[in-house]
C-alpha positions in Angstrom: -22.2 3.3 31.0 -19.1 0.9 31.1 -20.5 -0.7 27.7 -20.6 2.6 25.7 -17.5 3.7 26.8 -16.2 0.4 25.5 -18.3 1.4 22.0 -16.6 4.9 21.7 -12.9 3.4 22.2 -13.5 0.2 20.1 -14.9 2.6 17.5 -12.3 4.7 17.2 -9.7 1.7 17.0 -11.5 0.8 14.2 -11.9 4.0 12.2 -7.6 4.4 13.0 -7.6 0.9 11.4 -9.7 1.7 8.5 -6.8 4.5 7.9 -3.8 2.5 8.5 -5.5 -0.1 6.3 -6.5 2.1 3.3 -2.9 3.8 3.5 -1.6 -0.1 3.0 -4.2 0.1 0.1 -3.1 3.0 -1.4 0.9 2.1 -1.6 0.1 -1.1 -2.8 -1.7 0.8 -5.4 0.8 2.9 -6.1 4.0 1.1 -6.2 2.6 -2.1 -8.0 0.8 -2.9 -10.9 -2.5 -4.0 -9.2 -4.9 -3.0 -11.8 -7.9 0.1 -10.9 -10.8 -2.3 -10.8 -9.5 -4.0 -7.4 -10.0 -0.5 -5.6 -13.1 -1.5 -4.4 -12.1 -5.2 -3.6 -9.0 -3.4 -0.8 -12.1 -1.1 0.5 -14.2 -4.3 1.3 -11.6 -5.8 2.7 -10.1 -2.9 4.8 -13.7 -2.5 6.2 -14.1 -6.0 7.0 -11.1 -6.7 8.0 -10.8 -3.5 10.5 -14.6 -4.0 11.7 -13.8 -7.6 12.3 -11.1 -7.0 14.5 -12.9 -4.0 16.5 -15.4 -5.9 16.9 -13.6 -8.8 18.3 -11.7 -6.7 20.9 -15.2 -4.9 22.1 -16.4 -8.7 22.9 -13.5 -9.9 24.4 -14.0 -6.4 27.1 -18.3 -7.2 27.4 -18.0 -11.0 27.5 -21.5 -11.5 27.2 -24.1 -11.1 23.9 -21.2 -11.0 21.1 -23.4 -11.9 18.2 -25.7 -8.9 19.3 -23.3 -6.2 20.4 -20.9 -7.1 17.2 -23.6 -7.0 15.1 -24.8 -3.4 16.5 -21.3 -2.6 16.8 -20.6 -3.0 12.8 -23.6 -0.9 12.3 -22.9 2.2 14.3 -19.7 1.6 12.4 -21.4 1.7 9.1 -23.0 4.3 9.7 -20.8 6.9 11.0 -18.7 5.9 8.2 -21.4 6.7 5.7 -22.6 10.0 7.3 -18.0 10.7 7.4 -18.1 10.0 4.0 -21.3 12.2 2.2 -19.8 15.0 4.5 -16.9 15.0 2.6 -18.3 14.7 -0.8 -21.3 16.5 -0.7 -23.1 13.7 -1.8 -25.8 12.0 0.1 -27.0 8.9 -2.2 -28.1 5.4 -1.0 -27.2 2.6 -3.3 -26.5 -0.9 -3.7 -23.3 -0.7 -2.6 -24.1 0.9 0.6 -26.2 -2.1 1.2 -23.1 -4.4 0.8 -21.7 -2.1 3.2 -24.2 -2.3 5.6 -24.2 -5.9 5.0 -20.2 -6.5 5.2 -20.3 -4.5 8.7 -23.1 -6.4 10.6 -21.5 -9.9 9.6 -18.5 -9.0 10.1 -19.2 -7.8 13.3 -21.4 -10.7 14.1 -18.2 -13.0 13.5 -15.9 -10.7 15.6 -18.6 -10.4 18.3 -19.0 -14.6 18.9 -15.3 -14.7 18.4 -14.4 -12.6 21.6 -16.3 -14.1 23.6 -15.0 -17.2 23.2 -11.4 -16.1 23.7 
């Protein structure tokens, strides 16, 4: 029970991340010259880099099985994100970039996972 307690909090650290870091995204968008094409570059990245650190913190509270529960852990993350997302748009598709997503999380996870328990 301890563990998905840990889940729930660690997941919602990561989705207030994910905002924080898309609201980075979208004044650097907005106040520079960055051209349109990057958008999807910052998303990556904000993903990654919000799953990543998530990840490492739920590790660093388990200490044990980091490559498994970080890899789980980016896709729960994944997919909350995805089911978040269609609800929003009306607009349940699968598609190759969802795969990337789905991709990006569980490594990213993976990393953050070994990475906290070894801190």
């Amino acid at each position: 029970m301890e563990k998905v307690k840990h889940f729930i909090i660690n997941l919602l650290i990561a989705y207030i991340l994910t905002i924080i870091f898309l609201c980075l995204s979208a004044t650097i968008f907005a106040y520079t010259n960055i051209d349109d094409r990057h958008l999807q570059t910052f998303v990556f990245g904000t993903i990654l880099l919000s799953n990543l650190i998530s990840s490492t913190l739920l590790s660093r509270k388990i200490k044990e099985k980091g490559l498994i529960f970080g890899g789980s852990f980016g896709l729960i993350y994944c997919i909350i994100l995805y089911f978040i997302t269609s609800l929003a748009f009306n607009n349940f598709a699968f598609s190759n970039t969802l795969l990337i997503y789905l991709a990006i999380c569980a490594i990213s996870g993976i990393i953050g996972g070994v990475i906290g328990v070894n801190l």
